[in-house]
Phi, psi and omega in degrees: 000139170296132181347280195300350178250347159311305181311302226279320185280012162263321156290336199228187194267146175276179169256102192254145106303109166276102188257109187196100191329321152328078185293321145322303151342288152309002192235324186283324170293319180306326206294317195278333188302323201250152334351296189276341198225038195335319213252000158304147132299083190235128181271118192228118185245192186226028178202164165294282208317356197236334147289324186275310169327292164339303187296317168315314173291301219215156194265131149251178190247327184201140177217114209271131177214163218274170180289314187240099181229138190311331175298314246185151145286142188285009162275317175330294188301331200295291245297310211294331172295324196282346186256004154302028184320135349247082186248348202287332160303342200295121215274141186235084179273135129296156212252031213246147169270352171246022203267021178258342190274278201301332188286323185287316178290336176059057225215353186302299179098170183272012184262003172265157161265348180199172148212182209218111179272101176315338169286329140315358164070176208270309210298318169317297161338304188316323198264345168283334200275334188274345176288326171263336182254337177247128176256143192272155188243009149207150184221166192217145186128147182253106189267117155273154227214093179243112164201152178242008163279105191311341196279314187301322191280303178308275211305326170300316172291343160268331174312267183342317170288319179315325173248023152105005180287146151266141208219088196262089164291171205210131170269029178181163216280340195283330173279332168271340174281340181259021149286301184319299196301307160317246202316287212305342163279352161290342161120035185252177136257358169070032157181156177272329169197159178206127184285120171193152182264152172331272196267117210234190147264125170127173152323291185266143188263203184280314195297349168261334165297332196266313178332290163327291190283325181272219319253308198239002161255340194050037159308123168257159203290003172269295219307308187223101162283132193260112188244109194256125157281118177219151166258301159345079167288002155300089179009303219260335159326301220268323164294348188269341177269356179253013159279333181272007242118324186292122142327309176192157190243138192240128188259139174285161327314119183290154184233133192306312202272329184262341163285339170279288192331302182322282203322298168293311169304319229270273176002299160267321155359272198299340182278346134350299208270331165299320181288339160258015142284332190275356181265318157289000000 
């Protein structure tokens, strides 16, 4: 992100755009947005041509925009921002209720930085969009933490730490199932969410840790959440792992602000979703 739009959400109210063919839709997001986000802006149209006109008057901070718009595919928009000064920094998530096909395919393209499964409801939305434009400057939660390069592993536990995560690391995926085992005989899950890279030392790799927790602890993507670290850029690598399981996967060289935003949104997700099991 840029100097001059850094400044502008430390100083000024943000701006989101909602781009979304839905007029309901656009009335449900709007609604939960200044609800959840009092001190937004929020702006909503129902077409591309009427989002780049938008885009044209004024700088936003954040632009949620749907898959499917009567004009226009919602990449076709991400594409026009990124080719757009001074728009170009601008975090561009999609909004979609079918964005799970394209997220496998890994097919999203590099002009979005993120997207969002409208089956997690808006309020979820509210707290993923408040993750980018207000970033928390403390948190609470236990990250298991599996990597076995110390340079790497030392600079990650302090950004994690640095906002207050407690951070119980493990060099290898044989060391993190027997913590996980170790506590579940206590009646724990031993962590709030859990960070781990792909290609480790030892036998087993991140994709058989992530296999161990959905398959043989029978965690579900509420219960533990999974942030798979990759240097892999094969489409069909990075789809076999959020099939297999990953909540979402962060590509190496990791970048701070966007690895805390995951980390944090995975955080509050589940803990949503624990609080409306324990209520039921």
């Amino acid at each position: 992100m840029s100097g001059s739009i850094s400044n502008r959400l430390a100083s000024a109210a943000p701006r989101v755009l909602v781009v979304d063919g839905s007029k309901v839709v656009r009335q449900l997001i709007a609604r939960v947005l200044r609800a959840e986000l009092p001190e937004a802006e929020v702006v909503d149209c129902g077409t591309g041509a009427e989002a780049q006109r938008l885009l044209e008057g004024g700088v936003f901070d954040f632009i949620t925009i749907a898959l499917r718009l009567p004009d226009m595919d919602g990449l076709e928009l991400a594409h026009y921002v990124r080719e757009s000064a001074p728009q170009i920094y601008v975090p561009i998530v999609v909004v979609s209720g079918d964005v799970d096909a394209r997220l496998h395919q890994r097919s999203l393209g590099e002009d979005v930085t993120d997207y969002f499964d409208k089956s997690l409801g808006f309020k979820a939305l509210a707290e993923f969009i408040r993750g980018y434009v207000r970033p928390e400057s403390a948190a609470e939660g236990t990250v298991l933490y599996v990597e076995d390069s110390r340079v790497v592993a030392l600079a990650t536990r302090r950004m994690l730490e640095k906002i207050g995560l407690t951070v119980r690391h493990v060099v290898s995926v044989e060391d993190a199932l027997a913590l996980l085992e170790t506590e579940r005989a206590q009646g724990q899950v031993g962590a709030d969410v859990v960070l781990t890279d792909v290609s480790l030392k030892g036998e087993l790799t991140g994709g058989d840790l992530l296999d161990q927790i959905r398959n043989q602890f029978h965690y579900g993507k509420g219960k533990l959440p999974v942030l798979v670290m990759t240097g892999d850029e094969n489409p069909a690598n990075q789809a076999a792992l959020l099939r297999a399981g990953a909540n979402d996967l962060v590509e190496k060289p990791v970048e701070e602000k966007l690895l805390i935003t995951k980390l944090l949104f995975q955080l509050r997700v589940a803990q949503h979703l624990r609080g409306h099991d324990a209520a039921a």
